[in-house]
N, C-alpha and C positions, 0 to 999 in steps of 0.2 A: 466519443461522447465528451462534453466539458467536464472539468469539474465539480461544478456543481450539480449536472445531471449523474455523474457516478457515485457523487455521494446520495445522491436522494435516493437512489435506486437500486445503493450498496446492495440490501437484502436479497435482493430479485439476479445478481449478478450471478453468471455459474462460478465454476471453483476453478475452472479454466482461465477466467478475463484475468483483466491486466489494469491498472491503475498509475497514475501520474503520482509523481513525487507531492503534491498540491492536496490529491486526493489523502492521501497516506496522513500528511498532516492534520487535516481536518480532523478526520477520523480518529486520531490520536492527540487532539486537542493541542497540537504545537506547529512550529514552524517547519519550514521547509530544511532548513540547513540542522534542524536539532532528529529531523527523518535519518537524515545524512549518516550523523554522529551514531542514531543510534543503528541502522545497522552496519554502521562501519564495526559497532562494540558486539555487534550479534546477538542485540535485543529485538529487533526488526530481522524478517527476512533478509537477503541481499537481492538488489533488483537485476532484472536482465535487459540485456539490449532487444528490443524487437523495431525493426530497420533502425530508424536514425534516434531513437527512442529509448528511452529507461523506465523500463514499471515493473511493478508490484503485481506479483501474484496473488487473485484474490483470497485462495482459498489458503497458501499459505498466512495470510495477514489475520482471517478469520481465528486460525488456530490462536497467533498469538495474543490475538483481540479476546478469546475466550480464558485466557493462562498460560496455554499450553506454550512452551519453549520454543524459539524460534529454529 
């Protein structure tokens, strides 16, 4: 899915998907490099590779989207 189809359809995503560096920022209303920074500091999840890819776990993101610690 693009990004902006993952973000429109954030809600409906299971707790399993996976999300682009792109989507994460939307989401958290900044840039891509400030996603980076923040889970480099372990405000954000930390992403995994899946093939040649780096994303965000949905369900992890939600947590920290609701308060809950990453």
């Amino acid at each position: 899915m693009k990004p902006d189809a993952n973000l429109r359809n954030f809600d409906a995503l299971p707790n399993a998907a996976a999300v682009d560096a792109k989507t994460v920022a939307a989401l958290c209303g900044c840039n891509v490099s400030t996603v980076w920074d923040r889970a480099n500091r372990g405000a954000l999840p930390k992403p995994r590779k899946i093939g040649g890819s780096t994303r965000w776990n949905v369900g992890e993101l939600r947590k920290v989207l609701t308060g809950e610690p990453a």
